[in-house]
Gaussian input, Z-matrix of N, CA and C with variables (Angstrom, degrees):
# hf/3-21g

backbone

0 1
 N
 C     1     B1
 C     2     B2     1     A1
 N     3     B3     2     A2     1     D1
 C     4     B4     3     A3     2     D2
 C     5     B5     4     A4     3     D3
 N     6     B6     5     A5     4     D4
 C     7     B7     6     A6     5     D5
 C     8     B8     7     A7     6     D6
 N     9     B9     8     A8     7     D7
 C    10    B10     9     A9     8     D8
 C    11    B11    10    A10     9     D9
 N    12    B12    11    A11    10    D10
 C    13    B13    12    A12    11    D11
 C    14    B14    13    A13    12    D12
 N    15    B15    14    A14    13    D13
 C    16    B16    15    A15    14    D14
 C    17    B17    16    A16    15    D15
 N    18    B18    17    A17    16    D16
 C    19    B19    18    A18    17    D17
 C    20    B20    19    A19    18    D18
 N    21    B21    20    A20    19    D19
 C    22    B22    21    A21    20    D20
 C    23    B23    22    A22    21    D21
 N    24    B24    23    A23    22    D22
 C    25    B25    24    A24    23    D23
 C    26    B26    25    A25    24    D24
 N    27    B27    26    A26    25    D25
 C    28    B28    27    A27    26    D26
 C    29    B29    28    A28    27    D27
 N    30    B30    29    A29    28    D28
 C    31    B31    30    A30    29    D29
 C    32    B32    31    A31    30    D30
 N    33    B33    32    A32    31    D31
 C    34    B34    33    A33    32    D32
 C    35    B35    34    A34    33    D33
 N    36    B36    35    A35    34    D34
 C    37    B37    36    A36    35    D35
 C    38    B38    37    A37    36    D36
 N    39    B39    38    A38    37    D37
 C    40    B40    39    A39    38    D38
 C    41    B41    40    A40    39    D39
 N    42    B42    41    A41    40    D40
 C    43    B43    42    A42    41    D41
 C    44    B44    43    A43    42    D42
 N    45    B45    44    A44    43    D43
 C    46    B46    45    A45    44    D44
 C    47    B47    46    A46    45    D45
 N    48    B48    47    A47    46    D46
 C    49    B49    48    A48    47    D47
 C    50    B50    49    A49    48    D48
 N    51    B51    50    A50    49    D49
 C    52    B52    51    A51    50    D50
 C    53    B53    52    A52    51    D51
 N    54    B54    53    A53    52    D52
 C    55    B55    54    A54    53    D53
 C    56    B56    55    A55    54    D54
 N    57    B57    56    A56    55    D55
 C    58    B58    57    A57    56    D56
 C    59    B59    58    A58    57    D57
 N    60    B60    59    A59    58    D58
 C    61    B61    60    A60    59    D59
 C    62    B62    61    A61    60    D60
 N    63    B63    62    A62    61    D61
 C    64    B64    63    A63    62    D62
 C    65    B65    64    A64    63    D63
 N    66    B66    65    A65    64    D64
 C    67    B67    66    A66    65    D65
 C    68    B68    67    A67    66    D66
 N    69    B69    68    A68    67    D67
 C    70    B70    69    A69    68    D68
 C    71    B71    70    A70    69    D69
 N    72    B72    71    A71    70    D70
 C    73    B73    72    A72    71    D71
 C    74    B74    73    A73    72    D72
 N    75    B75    74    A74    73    D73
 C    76    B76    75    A75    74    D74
 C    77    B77    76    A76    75    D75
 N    78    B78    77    A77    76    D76
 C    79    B79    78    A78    77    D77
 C    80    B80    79    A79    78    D78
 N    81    B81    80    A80    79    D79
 C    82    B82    81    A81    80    D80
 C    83    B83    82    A82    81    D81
 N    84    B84    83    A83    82    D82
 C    85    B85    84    A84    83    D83
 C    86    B86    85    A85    84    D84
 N    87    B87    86    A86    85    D85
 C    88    B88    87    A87    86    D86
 C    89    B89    88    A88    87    D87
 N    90    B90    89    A89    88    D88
 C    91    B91    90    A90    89    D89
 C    92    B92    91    A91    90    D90
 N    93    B93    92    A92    91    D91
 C    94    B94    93    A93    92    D92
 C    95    B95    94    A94    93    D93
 N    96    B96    95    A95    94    D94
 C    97    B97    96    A96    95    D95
 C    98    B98    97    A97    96    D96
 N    99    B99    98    A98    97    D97
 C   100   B100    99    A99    98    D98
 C   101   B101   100   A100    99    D99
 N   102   B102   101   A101   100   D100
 C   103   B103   102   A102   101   D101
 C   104   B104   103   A103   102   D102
 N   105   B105   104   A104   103   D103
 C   106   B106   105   A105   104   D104
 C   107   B107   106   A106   105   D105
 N   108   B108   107   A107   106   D106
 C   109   B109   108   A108   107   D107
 C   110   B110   109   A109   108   D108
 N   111   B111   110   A110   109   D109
 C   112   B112   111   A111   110   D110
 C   113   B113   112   A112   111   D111
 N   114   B114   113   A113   112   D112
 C   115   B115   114   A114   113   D113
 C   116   B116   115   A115   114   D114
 N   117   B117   116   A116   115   D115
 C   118   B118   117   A117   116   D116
 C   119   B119   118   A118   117   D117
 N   120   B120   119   A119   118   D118
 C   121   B121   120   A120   119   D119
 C   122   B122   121   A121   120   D120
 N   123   B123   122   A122   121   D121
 C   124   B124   123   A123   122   D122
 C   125   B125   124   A124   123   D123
 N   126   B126   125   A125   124   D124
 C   127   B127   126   A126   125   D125
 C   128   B128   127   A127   126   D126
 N   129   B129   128   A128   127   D127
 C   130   B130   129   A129   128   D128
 C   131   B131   130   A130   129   D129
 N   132   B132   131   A131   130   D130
 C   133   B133   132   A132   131   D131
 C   134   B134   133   A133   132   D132
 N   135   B135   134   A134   133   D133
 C   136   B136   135   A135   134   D134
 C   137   B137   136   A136   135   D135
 N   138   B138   137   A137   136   D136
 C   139   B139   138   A138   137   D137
 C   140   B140   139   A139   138   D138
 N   141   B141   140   A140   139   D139
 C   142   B142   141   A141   140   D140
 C   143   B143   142   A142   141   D141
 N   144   B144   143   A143   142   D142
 C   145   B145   144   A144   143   D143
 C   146   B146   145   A145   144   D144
 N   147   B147   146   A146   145   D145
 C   148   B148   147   A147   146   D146
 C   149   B149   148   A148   147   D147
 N   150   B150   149   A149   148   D148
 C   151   B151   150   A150   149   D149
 C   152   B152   151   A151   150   D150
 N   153   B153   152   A152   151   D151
 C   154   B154   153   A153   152   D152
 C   155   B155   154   A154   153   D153
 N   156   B156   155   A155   154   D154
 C   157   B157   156   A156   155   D155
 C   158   B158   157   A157   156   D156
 N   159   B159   158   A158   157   D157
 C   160   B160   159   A159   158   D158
 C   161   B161   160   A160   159   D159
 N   162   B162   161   A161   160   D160
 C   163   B163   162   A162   161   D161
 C   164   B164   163   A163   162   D162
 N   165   B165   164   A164   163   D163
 C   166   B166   165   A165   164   D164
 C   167   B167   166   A166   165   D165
 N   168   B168   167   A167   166   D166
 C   169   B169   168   A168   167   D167
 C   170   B170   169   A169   168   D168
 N   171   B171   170   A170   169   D169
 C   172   B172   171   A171   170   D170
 C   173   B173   172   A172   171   D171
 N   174   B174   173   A173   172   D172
 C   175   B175   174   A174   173   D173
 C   176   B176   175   A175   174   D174
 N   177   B177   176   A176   175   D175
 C   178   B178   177   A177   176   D176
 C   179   B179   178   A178   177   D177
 N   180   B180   179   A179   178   D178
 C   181   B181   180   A180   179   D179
 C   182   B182   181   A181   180   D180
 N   183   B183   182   A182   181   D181
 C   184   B184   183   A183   182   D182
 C   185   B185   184   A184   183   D183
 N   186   B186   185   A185   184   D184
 C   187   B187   186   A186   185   D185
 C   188   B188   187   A187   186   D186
 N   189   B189   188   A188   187   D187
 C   190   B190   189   A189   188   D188
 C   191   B191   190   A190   189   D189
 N   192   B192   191   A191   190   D190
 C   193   B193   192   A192   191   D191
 C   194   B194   193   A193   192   D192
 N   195   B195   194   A194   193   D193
 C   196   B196   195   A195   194   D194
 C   197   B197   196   A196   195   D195
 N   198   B198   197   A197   196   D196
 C   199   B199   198   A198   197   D197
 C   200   B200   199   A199   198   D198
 N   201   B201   200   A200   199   D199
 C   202   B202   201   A201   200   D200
 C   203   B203   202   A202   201   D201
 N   204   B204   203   A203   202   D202
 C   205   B205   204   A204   203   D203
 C   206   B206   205   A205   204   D204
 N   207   B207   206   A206   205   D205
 C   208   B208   207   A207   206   D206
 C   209   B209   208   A208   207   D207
 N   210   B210   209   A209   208   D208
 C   211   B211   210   A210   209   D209
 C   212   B212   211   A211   210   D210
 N   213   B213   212   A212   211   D211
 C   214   B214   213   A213   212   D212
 C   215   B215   214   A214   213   D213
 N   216   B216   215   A215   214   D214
 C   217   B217   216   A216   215   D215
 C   218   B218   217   A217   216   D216
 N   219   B219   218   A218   217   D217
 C   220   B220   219   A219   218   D218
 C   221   B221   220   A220   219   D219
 N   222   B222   221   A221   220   D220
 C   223   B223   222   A222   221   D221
 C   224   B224   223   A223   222   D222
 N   225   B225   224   A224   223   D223
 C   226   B226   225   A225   224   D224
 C   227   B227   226   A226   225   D225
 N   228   B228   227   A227   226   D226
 C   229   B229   228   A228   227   D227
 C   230   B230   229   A229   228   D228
 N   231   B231   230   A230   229   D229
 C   232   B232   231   A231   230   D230
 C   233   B233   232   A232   231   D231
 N   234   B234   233   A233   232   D232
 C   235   B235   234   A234   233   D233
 C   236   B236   235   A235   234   D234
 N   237   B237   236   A236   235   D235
 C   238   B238   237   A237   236   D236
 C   239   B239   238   A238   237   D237
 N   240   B240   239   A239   238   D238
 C   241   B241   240   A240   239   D239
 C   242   B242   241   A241   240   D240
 N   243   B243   242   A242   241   D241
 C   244   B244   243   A243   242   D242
 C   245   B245   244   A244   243   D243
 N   246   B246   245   A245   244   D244
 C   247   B247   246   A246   245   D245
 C   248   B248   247   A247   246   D246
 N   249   B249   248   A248   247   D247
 C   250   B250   249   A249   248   D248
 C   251   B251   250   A250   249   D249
 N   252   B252   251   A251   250   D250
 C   253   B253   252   A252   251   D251
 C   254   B254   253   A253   252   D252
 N   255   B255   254   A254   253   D253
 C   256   B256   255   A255   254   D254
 C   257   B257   256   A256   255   D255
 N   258   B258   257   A257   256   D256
 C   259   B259   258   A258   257   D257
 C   260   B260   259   A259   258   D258

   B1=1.4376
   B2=1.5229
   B3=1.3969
   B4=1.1194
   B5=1.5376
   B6=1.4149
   B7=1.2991
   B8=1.5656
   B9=1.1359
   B10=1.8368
   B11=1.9013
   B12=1.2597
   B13=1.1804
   B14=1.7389
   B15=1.5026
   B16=1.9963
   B17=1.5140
   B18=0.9872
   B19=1.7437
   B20=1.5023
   B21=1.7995
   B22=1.3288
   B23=1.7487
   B24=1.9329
   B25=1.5856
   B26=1.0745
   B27=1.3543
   B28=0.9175
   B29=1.4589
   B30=1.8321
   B31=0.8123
   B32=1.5242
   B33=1.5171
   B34=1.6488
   B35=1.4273
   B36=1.1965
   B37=1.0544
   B38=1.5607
   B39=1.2448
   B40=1.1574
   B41=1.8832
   B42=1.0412
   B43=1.8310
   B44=1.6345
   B45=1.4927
   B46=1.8758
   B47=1.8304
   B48=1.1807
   B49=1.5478
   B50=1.4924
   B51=1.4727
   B52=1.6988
   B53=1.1055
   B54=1.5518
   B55=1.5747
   B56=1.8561
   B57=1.2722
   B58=1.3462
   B59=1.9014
   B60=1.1226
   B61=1.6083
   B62=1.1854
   B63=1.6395
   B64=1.5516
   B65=1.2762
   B66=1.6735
   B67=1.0629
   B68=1.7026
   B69=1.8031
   B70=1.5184
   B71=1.2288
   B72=1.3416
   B73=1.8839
   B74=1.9205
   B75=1.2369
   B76=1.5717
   B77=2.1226
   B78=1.7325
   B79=1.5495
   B80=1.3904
   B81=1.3039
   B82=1.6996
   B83=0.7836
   B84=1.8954
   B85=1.5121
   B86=1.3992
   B87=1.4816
   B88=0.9704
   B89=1.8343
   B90=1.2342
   B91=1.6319
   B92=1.6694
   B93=0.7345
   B94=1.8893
   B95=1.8040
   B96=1.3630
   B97=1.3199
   B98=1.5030
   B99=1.4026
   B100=1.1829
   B101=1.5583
   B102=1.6278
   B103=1.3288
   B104=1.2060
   B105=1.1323
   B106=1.8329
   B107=1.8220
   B108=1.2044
   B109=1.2348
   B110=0.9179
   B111=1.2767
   B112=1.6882
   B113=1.3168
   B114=1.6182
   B115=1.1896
   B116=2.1458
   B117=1.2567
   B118=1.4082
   B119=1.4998
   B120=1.3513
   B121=1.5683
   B122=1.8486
   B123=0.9911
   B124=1.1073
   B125=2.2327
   B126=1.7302
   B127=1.4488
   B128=1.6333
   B129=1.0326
   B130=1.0198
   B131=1.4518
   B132=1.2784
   B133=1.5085
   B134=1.9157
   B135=0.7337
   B136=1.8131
   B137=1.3402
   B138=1.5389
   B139=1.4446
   B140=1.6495
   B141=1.2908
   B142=1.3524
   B143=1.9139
   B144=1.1967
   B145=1.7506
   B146=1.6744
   B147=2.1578
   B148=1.7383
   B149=1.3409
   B150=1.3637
   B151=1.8610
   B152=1.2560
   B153=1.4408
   B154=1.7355
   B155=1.6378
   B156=1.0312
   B157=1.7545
   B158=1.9866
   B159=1.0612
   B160=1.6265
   B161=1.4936
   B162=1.5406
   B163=1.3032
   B164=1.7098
   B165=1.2916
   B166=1.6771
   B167=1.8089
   B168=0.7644
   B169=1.5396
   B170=1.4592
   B171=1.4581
   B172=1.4847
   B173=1.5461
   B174=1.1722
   B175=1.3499
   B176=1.8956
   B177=1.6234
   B178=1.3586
   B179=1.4000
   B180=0.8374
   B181=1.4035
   B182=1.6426
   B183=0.8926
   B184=1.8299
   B185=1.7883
   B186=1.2686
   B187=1.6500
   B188=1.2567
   B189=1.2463
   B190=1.2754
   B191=1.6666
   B192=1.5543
   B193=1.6310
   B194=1.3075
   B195=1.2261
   B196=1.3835
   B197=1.5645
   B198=0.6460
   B199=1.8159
   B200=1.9250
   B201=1.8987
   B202=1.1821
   B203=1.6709
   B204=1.4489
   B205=0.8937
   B206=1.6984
   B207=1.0423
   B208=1.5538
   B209=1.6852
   B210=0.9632
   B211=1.7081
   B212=2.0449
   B213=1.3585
   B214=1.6311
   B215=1.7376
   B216=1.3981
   B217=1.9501
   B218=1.1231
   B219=1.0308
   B220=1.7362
   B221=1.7568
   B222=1.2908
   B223=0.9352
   B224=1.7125
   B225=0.9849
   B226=1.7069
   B227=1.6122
   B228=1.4600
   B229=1.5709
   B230=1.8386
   B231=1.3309
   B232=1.3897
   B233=1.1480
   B234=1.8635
   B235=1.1726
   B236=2.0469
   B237=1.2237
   B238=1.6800
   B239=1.8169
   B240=0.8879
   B241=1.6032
   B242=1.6903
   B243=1.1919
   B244=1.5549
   B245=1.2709
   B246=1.0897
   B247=1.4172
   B248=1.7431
   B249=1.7055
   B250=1.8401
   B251=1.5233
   B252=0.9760
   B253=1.7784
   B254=1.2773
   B255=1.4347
   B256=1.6820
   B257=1.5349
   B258=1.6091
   B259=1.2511
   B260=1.7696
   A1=109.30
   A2=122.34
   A3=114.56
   A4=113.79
   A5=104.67
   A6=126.80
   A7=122.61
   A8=118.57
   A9=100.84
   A10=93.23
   A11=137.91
   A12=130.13
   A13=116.58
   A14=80.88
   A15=80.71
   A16=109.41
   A17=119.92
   A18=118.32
   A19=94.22
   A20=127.21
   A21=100.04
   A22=127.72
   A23=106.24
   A24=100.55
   A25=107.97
   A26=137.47
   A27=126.11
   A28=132.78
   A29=122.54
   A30=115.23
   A31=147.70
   A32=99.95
   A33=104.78
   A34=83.49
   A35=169.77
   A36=137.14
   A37=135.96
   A38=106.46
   A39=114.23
   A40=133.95
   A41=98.08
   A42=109.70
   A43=101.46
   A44=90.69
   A45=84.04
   A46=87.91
   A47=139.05
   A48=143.41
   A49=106.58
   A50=122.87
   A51=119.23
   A52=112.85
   A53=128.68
   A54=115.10
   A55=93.44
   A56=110.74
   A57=128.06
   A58=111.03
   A59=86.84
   A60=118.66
   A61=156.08
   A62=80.71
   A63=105.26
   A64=124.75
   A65=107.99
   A66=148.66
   A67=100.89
   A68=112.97
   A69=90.09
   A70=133.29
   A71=115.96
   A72=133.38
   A73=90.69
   A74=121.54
   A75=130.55
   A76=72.25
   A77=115.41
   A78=106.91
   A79=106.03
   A80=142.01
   A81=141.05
   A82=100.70
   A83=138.69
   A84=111.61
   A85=102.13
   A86=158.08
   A87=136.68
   A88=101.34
   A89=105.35
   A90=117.50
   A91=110.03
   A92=110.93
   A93=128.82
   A94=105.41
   A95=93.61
   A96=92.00
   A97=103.96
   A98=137.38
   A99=141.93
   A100=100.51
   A101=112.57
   A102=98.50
   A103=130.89
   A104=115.69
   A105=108.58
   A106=96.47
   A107=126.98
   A108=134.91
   A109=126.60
   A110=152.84
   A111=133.79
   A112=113.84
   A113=134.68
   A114=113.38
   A115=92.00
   A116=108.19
   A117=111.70
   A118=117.45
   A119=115.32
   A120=111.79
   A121=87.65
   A122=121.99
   A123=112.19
   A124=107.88
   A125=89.93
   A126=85.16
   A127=132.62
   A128=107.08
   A129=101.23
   A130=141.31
   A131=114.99
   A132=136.35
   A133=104.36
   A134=106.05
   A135=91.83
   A136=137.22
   A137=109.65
   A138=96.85
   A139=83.44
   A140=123.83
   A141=115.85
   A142=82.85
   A143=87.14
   A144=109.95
   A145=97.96
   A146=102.33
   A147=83.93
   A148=114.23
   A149=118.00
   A150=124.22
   A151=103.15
   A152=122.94
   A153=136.77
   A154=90.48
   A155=115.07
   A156=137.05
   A157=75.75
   A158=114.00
   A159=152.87
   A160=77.15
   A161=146.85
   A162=146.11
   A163=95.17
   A164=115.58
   A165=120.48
   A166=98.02
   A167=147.00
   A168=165.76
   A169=85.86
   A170=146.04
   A171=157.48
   A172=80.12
   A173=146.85
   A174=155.76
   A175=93.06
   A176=115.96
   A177=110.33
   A178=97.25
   A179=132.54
   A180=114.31
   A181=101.12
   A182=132.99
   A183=136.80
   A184=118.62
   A185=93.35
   A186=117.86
   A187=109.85
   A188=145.27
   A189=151.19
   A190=123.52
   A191=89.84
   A192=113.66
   A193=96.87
   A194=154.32
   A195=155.29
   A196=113.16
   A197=120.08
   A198=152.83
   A199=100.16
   A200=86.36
   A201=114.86
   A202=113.07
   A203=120.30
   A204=128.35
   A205=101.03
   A206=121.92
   A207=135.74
   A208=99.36
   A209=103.59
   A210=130.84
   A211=91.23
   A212=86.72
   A213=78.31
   A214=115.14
   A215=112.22
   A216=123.53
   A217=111.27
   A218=125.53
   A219=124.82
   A220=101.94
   A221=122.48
   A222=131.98
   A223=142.05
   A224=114.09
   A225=135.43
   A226=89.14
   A227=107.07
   A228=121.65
   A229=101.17
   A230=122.46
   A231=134.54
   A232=129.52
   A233=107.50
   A234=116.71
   A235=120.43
   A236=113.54
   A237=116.64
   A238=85.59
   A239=143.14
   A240=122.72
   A241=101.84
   A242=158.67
   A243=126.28
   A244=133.80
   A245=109.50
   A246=117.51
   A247=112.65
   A248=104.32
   A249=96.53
   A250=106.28
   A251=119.16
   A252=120.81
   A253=130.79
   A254=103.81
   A255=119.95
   A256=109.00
   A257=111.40
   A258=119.16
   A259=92.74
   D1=146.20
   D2=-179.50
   D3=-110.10
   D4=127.81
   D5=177.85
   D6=-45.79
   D7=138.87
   D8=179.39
   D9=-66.89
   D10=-50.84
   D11=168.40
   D12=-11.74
   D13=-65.54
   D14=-173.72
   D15=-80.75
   D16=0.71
   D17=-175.72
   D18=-95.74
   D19=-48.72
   D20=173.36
   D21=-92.93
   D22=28.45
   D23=151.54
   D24=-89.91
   D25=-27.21
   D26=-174.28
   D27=-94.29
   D28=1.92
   D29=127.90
   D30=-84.84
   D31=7.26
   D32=177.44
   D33=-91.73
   D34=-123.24
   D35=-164.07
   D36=57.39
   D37=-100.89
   D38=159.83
   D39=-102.58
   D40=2.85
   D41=167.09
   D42=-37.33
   D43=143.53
   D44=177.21
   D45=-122.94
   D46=-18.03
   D47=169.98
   D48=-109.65
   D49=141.03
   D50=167.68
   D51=-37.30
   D52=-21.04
   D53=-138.02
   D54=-126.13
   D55=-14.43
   D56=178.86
   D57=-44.70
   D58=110.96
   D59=165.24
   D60=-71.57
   D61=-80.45
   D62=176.16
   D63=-143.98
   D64=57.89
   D65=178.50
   D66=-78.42
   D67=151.77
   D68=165.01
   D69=-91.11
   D70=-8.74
   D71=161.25
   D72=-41.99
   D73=-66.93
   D74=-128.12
   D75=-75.69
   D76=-56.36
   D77=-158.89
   D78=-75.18
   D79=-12.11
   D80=135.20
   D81=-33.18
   D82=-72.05
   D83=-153.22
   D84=-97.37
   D85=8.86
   D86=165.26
   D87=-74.13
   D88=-49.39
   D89=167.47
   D90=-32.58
   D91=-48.58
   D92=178.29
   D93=-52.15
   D94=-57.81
   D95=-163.48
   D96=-93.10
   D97=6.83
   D98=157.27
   D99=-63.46
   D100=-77.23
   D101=-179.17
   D102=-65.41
   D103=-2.70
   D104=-177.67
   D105=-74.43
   D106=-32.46
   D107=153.37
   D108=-76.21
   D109=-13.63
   D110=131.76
   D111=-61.72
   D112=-19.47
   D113=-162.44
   D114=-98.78
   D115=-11.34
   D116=161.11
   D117=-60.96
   D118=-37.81
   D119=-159.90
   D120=-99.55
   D121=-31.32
   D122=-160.26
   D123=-70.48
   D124=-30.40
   D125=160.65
   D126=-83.49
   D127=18.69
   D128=136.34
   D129=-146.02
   D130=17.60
   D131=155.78
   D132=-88.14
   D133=47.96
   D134=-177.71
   D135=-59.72
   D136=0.76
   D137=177.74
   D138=-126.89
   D139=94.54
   D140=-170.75
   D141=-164.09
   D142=86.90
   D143=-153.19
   D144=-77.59
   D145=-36.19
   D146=-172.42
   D147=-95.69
   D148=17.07
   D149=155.08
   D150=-70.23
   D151=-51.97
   D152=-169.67
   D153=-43.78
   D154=-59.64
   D155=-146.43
   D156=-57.52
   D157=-80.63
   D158=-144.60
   D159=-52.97
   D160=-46.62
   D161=-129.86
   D162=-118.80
   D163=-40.47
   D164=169.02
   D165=-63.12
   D166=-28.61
   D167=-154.03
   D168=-94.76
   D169=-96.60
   D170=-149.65
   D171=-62.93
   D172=-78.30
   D173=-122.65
   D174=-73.58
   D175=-36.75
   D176=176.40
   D177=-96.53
   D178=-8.36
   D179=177.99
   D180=-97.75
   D181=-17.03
   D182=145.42
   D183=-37.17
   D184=-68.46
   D185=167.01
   D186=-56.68
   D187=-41.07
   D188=176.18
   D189=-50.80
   D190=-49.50
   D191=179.11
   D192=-86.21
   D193=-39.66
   D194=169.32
   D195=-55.50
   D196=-32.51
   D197=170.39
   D198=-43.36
   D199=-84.53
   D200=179.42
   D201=-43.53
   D202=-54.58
   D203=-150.60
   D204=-90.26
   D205=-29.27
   D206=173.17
   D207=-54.91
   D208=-49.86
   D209=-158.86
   D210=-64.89
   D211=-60.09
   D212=-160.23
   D213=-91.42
   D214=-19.40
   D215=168.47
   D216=-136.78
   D217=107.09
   D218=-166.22
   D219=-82.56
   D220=-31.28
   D221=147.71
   D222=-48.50
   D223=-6.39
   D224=-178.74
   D225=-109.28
   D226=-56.79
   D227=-161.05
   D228=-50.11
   D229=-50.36
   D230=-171.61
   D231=-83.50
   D232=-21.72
   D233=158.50
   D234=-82.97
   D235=-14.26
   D236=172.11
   D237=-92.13
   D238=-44.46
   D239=-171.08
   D240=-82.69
   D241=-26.20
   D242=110.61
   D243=-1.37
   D244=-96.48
   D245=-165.51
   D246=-49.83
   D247=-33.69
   D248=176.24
   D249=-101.85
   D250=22.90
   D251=-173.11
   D252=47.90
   D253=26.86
   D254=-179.22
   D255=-66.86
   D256=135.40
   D257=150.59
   D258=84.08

């Protein structure tokens, strides 16, 4: 589960304003650190199919916003896949 702790390192992180939210840099990396923690629990719960389900789900909706964001500043796009070590 993710902690409000780790949800706001990881949006100070990539925030580009103090007040920045719901930016798509900030919902990539909260997305990031969701699955880096499902894909922790899931090794070792492995047949725990409707986390699997829940984690294929974040993982396109990761890709989605990466998508978007590639699409419209290629420059924003290359600096959040830096900074979280995506791809």
């Amino acid at each position: 589960m993710l902690t409000t702790r780790k949800k706001a390192n990881a949006i100070k992180t990539v925030q580009i304003h103090d007040t920045d939210t719901g930016s798509p840099e900030v919902q990539i990396s909260i997305l990031s650190k969701k699955i880096t923690e499902l894909t922790d629990h899931l090794k070792v719960h492995k047949k725990d199919n409707h986390s699997r389900r829940g984690l294929i789900q974040m993982v396109a909706d990761r890709r989605t916003h990466l998508k978007y964001l590639e699409a419209n500043n290629k420059k924003r796009y290359t600096t959040v896949v830096t900074k979280l070590g995506l791809k």
